[in-house]
mmJSON file of the N, C-alpha and C atoms, coordinates in Angstrom:
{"data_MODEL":{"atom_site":{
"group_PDB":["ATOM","ATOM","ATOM","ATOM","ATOM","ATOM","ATOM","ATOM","ATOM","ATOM","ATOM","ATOM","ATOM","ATOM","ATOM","ATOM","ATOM","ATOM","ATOM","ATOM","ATOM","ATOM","ATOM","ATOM","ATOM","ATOM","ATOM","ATOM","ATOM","ATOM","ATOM","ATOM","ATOM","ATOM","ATOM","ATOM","ATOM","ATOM","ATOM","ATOM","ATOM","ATOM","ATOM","ATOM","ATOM","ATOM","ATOM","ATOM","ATOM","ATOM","ATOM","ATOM","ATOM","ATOM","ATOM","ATOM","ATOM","ATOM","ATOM","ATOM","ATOM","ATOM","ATOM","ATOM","ATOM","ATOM","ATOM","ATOM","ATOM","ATOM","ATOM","ATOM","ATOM","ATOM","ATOM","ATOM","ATOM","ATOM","ATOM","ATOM","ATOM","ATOM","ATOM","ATOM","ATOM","ATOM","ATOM","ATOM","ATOM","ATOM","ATOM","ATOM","ATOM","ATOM","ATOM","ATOM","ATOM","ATOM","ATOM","ATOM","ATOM","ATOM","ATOM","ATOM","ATOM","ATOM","ATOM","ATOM","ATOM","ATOM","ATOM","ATOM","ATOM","ATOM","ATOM","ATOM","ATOM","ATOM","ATOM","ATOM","ATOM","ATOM","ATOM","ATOM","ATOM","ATOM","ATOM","ATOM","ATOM","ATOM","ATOM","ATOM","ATOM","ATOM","ATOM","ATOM","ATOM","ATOM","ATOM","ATOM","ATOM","ATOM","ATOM","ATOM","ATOM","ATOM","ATOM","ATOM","ATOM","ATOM","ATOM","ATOM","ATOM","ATOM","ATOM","ATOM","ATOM","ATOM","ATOM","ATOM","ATOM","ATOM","ATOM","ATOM","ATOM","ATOM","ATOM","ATOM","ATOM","ATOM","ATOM","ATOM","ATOM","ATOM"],
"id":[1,2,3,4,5,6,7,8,9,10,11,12,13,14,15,16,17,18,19,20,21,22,23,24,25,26,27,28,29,30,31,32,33,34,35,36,37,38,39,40,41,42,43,44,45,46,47,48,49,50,51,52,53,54,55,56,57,58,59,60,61,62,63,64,65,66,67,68,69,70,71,72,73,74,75,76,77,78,79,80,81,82,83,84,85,86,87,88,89,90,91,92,93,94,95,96,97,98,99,100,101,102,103,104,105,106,107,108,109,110,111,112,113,114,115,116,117,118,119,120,121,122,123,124,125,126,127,128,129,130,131,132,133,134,135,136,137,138,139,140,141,142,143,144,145,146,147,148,149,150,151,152,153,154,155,156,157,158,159,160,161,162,163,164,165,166,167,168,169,170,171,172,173,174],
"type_symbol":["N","C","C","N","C","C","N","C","C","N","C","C","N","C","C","N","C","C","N","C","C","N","C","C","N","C","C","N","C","C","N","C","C","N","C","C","N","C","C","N","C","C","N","C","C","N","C","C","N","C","C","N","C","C","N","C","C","N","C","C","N","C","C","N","C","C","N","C","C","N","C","C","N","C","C","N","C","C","N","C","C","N","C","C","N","C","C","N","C","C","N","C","C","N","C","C","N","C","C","N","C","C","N","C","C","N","C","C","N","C","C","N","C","C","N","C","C","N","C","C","N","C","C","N","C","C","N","C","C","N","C","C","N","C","C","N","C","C","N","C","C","N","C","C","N","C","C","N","C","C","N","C","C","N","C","C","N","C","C","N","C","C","N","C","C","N","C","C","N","C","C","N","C","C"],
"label_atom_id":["N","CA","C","N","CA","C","N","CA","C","N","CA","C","N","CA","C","N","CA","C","N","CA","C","N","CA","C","N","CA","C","N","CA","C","N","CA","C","N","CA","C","N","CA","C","N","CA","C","N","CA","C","N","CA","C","N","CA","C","N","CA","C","N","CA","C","N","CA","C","N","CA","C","N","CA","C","N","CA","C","N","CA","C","N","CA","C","N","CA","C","N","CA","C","N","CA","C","N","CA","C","N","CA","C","N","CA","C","N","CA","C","N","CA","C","N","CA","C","N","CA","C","N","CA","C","N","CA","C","N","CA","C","N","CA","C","N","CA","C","N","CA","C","N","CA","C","N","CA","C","N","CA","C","N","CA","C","N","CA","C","N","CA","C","N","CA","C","N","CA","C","N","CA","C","N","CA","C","N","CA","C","N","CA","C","N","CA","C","N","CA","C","N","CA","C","N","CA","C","N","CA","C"],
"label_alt_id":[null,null,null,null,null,null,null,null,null,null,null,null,null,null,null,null,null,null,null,null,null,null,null,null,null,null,null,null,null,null,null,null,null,null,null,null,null,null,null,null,null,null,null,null,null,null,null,null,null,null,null,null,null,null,null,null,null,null,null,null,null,null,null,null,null,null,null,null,null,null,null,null,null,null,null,null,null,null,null,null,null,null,null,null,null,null,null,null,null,null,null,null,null,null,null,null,null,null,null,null,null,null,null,null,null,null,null,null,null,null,null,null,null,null,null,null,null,null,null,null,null,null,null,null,null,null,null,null,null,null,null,null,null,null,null,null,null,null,null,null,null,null,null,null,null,null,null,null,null,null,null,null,null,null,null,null,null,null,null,null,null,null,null,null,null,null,null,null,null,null,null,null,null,null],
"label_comp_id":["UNK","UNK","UNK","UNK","UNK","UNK","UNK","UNK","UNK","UNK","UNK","UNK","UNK","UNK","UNK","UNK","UNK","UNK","UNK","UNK","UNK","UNK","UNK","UNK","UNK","UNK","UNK","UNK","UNK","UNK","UNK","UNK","UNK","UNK","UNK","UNK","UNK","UNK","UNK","UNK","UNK","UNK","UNK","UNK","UNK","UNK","UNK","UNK","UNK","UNK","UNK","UNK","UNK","UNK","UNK","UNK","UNK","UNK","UNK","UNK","UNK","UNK","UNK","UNK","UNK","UNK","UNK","UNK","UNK","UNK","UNK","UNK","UNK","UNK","UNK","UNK","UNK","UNK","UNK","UNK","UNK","UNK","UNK","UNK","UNK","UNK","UNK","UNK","UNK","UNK","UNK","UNK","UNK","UNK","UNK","UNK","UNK","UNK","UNK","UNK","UNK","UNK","UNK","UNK","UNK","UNK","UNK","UNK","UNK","UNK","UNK","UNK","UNK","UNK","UNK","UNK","UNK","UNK","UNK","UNK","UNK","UNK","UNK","UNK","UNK","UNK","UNK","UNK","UNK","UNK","UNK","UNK","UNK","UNK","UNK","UNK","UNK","UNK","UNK","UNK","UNK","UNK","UNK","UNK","UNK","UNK","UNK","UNK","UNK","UNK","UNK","UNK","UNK","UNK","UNK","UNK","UNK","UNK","UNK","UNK","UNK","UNK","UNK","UNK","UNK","UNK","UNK","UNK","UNK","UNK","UNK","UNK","UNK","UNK"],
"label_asym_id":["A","A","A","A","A","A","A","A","A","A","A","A","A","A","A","A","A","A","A","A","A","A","A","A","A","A","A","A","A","A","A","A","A","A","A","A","A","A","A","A","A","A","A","A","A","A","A","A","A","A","A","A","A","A","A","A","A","A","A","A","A","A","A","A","A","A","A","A","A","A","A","A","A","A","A","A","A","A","A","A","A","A","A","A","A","A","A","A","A","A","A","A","A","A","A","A","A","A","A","A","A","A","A","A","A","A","A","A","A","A","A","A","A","A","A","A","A","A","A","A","A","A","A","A","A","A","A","A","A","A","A","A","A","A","A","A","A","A","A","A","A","A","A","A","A","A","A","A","A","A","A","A","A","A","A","A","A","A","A","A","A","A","A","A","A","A","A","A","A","A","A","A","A","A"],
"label_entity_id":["1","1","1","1","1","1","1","1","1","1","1","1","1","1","1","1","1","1","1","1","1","1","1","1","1","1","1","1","1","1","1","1","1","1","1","1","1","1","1","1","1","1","1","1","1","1","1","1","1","1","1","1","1","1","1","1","1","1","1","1","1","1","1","1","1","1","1","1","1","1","1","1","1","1","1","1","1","1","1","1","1","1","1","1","1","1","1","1","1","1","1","1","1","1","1","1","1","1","1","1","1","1","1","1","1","1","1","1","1","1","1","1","1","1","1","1","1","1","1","1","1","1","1","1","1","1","1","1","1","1","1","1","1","1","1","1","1","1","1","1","1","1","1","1","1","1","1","1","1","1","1","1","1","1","1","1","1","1","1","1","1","1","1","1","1","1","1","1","1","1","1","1","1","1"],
"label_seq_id":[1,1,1,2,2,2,3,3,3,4,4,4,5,5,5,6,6,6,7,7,7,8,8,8,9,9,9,10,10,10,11,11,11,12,12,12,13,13,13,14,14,14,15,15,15,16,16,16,17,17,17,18,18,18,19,19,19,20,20,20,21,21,21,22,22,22,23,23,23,24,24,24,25,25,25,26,26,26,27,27,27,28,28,28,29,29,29,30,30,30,31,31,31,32,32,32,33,33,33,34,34,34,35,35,35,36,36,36,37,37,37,38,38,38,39,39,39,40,40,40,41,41,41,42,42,42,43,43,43,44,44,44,45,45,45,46,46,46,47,47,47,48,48,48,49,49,49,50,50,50,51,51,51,52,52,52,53,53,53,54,54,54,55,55,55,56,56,56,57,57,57,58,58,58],
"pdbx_PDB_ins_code":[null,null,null,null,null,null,null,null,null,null,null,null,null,null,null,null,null,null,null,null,null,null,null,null,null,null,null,null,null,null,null,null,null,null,null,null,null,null,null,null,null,null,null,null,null,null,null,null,null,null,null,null,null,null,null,null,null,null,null,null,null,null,null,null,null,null,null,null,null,null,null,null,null,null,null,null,null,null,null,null,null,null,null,null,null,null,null,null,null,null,null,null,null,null,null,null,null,null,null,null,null,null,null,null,null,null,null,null,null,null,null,null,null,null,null,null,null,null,null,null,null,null,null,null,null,null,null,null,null,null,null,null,null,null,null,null,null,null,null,null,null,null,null,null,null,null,null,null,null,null,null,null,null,null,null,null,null,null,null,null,null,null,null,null,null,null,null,null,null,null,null,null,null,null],
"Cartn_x":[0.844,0.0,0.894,0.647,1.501,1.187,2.238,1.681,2.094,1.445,1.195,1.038,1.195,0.998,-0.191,-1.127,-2.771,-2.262,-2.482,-2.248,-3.456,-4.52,-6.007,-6.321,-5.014,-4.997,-4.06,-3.094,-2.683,-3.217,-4.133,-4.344,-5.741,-6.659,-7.665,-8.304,-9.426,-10.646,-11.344,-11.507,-11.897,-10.996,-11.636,-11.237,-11.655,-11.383,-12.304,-12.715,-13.832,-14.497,-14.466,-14.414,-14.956,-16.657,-17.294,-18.83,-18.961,-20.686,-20.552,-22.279,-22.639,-24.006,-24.943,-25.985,-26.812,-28.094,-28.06,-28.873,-28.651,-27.084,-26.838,-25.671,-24.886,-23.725,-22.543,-22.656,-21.119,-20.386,-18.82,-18.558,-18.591,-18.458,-18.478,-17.314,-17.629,-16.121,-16.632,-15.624,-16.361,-15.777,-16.429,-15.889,-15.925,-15.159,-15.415,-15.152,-14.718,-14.941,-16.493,-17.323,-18.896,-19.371,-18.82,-19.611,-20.155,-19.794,-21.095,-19.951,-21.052,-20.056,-20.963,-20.563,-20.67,-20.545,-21.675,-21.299,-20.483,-19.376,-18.847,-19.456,-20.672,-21.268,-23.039,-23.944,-24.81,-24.889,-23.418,-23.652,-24.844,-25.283,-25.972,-25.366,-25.704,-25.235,-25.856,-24.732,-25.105,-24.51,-25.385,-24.239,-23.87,-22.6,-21.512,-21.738,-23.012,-23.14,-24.537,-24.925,-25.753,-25.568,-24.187,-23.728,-22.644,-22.658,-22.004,-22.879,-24.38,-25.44,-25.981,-25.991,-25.883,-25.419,-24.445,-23.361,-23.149,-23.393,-23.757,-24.737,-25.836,-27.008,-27.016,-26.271,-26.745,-25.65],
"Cartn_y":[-1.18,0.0,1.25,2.062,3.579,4.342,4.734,6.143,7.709,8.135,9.426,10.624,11.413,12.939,13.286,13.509,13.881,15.181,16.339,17.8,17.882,16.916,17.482,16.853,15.786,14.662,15.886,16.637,17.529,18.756,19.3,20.764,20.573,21.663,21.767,21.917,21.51,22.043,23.296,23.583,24.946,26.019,26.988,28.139,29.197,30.171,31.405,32.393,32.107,33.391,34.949,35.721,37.283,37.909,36.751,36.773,36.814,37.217,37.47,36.421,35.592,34.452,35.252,35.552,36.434,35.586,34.21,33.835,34.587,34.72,35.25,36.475,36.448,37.512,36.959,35.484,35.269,34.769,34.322,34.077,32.848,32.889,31.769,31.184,29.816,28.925,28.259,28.463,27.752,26.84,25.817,24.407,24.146,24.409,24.366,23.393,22.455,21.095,20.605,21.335,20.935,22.277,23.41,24.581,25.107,25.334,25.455,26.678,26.911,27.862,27.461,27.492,26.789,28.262,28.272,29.409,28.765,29.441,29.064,29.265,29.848,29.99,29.344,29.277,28.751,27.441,27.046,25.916,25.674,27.006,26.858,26.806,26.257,25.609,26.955,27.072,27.858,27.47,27.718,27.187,28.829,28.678,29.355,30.514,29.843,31.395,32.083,31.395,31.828,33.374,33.362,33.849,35.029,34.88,35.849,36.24,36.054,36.673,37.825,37.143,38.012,39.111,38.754,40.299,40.636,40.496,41.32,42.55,41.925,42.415,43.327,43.287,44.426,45.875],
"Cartn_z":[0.0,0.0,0.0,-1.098,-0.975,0.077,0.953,1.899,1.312,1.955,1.653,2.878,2.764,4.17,3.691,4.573,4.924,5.672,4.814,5.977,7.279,6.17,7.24,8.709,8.547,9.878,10.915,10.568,11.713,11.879,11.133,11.122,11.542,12.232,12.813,11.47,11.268,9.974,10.487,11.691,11.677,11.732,10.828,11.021,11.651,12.456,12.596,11.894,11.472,10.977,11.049,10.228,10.968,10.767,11.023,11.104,12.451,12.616,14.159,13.948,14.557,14.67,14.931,13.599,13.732,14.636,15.765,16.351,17.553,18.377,19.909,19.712,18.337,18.398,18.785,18.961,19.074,17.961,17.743,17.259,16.494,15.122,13.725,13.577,13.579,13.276,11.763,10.98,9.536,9.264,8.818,8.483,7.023,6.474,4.955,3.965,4.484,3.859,3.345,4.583,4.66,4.564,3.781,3.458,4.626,6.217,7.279,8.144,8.831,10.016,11.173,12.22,13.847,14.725,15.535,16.501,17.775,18.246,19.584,20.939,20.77,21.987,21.802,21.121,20.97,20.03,19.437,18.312,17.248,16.917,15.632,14.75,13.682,12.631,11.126,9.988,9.256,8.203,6.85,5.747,5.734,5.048,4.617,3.48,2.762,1.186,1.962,3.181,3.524,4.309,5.308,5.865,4.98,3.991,3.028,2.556,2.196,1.77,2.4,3.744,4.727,5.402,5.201,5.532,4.55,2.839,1.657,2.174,2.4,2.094,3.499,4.612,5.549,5.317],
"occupancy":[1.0,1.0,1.0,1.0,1.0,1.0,1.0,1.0,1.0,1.0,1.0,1.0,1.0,1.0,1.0,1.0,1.0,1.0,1.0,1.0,1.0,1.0,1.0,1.0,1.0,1.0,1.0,1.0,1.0,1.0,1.0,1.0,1.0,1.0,1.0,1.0,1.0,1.0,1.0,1.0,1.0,1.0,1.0,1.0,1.0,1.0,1.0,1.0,1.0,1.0,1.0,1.0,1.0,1.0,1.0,1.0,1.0,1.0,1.0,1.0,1.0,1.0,1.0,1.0,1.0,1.0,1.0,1.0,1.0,1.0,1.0,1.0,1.0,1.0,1.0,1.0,1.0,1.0,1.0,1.0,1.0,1.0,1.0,1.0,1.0,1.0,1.0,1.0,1.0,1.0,1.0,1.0,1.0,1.0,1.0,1.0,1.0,1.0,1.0,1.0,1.0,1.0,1.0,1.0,1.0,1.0,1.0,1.0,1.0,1.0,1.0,1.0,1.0,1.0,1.0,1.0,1.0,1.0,1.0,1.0,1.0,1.0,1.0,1.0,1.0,1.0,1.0,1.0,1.0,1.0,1.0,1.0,1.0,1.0,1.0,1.0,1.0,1.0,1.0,1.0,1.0,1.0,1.0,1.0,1.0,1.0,1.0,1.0,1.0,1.0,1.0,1.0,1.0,1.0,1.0,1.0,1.0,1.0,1.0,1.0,1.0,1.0,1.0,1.0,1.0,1.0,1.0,1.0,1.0,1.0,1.0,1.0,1.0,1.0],
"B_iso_or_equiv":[0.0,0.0,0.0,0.0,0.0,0.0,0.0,0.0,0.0,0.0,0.0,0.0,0.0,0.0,0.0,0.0,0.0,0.0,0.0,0.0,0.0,0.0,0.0,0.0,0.0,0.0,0.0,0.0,0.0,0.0,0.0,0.0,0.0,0.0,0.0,0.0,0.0,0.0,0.0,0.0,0.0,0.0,0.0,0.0,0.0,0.0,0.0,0.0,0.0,0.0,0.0,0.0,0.0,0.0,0.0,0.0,0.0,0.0,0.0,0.0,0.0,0.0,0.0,0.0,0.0,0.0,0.0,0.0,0.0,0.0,0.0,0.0,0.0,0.0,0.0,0.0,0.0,0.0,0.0,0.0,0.0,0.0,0.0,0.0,0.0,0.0,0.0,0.0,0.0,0.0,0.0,0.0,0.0,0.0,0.0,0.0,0.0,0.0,0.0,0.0,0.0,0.0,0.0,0.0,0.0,0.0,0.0,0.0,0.0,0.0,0.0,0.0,0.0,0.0,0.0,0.0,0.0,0.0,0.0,0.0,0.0,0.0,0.0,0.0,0.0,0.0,0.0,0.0,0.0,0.0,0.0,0.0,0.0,0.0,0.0,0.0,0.0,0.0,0.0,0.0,0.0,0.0,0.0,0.0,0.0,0.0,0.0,0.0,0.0,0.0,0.0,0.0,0.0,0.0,0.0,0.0,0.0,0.0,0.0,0.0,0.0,0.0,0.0,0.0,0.0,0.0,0.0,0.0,0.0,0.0,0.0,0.0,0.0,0.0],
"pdbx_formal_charge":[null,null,null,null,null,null,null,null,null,null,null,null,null,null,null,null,null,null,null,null,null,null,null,null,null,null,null,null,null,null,null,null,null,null,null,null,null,null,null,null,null,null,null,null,null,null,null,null,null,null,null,null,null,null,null,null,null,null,null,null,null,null,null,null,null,null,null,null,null,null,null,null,null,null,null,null,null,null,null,null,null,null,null,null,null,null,null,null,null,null,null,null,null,null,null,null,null,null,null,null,null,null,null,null,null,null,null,null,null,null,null,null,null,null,null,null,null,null,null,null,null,null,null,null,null,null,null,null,null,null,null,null,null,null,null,null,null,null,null,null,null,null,null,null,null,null,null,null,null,null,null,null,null,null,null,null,null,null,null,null,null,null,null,null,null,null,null,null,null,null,null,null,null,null],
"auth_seq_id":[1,1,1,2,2,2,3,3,3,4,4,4,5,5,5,6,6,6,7,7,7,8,8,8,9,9,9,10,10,10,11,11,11,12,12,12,13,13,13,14,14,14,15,15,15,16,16,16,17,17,17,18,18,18,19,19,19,20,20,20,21,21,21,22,22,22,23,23,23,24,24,24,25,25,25,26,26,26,27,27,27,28,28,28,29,29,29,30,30,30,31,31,31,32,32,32,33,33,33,34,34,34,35,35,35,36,36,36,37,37,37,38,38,38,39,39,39,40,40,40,41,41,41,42,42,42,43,43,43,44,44,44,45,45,45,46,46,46,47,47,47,48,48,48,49,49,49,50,50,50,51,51,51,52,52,52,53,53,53,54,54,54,55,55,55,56,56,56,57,57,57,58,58,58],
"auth_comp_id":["UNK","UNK","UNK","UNK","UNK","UNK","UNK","UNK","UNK","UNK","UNK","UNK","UNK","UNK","UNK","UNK","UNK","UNK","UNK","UNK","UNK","UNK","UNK","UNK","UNK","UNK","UNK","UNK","UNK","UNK","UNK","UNK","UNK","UNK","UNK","UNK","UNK","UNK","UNK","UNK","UNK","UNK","UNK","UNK","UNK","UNK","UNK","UNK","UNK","UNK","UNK","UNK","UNK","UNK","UNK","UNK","UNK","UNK","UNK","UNK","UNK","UNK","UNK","UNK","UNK","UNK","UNK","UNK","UNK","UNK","UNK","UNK","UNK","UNK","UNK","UNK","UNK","UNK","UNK","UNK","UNK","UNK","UNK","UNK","UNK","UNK","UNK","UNK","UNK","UNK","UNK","UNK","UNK","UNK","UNK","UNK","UNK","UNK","UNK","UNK","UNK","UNK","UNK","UNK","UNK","UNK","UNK","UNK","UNK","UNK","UNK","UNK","UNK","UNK","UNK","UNK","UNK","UNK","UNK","UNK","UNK","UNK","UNK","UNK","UNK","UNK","UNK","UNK","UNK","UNK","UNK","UNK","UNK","UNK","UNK","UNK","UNK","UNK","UNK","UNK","UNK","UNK","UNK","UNK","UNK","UNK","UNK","UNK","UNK","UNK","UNK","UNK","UNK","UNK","UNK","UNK","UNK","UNK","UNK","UNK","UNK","UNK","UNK","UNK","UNK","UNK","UNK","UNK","UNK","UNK","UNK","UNK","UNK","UNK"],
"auth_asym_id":["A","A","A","A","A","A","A","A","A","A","A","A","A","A","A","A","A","A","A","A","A","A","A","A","A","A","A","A","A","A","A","A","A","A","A","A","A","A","A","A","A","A","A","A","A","A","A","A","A","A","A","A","A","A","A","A","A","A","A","A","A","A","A","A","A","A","A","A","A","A","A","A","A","A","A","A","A","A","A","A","A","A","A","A","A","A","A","A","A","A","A","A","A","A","A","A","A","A","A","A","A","A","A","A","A","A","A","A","A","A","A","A","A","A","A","A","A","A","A","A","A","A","A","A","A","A","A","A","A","A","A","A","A","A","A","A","A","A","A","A","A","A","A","A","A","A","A","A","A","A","A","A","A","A","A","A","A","A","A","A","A","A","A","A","A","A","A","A","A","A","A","A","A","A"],
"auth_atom_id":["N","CA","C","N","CA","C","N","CA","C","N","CA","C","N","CA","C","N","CA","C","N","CA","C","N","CA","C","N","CA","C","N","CA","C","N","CA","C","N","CA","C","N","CA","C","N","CA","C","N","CA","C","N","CA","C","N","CA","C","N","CA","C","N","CA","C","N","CA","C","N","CA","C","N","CA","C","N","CA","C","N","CA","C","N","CA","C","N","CA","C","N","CA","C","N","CA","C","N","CA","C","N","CA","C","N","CA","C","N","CA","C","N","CA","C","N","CA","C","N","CA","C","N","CA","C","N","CA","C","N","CA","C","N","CA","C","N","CA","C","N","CA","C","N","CA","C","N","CA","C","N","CA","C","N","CA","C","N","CA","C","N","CA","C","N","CA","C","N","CA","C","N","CA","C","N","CA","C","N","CA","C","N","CA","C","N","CA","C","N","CA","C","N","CA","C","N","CA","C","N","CA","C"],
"pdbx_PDB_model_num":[1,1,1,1,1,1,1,1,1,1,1,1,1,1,1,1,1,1,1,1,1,1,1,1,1,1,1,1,1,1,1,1,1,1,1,1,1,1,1,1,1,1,1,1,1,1,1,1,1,1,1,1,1,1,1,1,1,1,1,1,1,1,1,1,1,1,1,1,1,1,1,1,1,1,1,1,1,1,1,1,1,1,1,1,1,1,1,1,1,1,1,1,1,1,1,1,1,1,1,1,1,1,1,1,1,1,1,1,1,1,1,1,1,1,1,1,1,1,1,1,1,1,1,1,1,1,1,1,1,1,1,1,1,1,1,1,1,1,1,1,1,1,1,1,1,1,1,1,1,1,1,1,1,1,1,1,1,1,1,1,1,1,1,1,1,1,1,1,1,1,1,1,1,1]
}}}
């Protein structure tokens, strides 16, 4: 079996956002493998063009 280096096995998949969770105001962690962003304080769940639509449009 060939091996190979997986970057995604050492590096965190989230990133921090500079969105703010228009459910409580806290901060967005985006997971972009799965298109979504995660609040760090209420864990709602958001897709990602949703949240750029969003802060387009205000």
């Amino acid at each position: 079996m060939a091996e190979f280096d997986n970057p995604y096995a050492e590096e965190s998949p989230f990133v921090r956002a500079h969105f703010d969770c228009s459910d409580c105001g806290g901060k967005l962690w985006e997971y972009a493998i799965q298109g979504q962003m995660v609040c760090e304080d209420c864990r709602s769940v958001f897709h990602t063009a949703d949240v750029f639509e969003a802060q387009a449009d205000a």
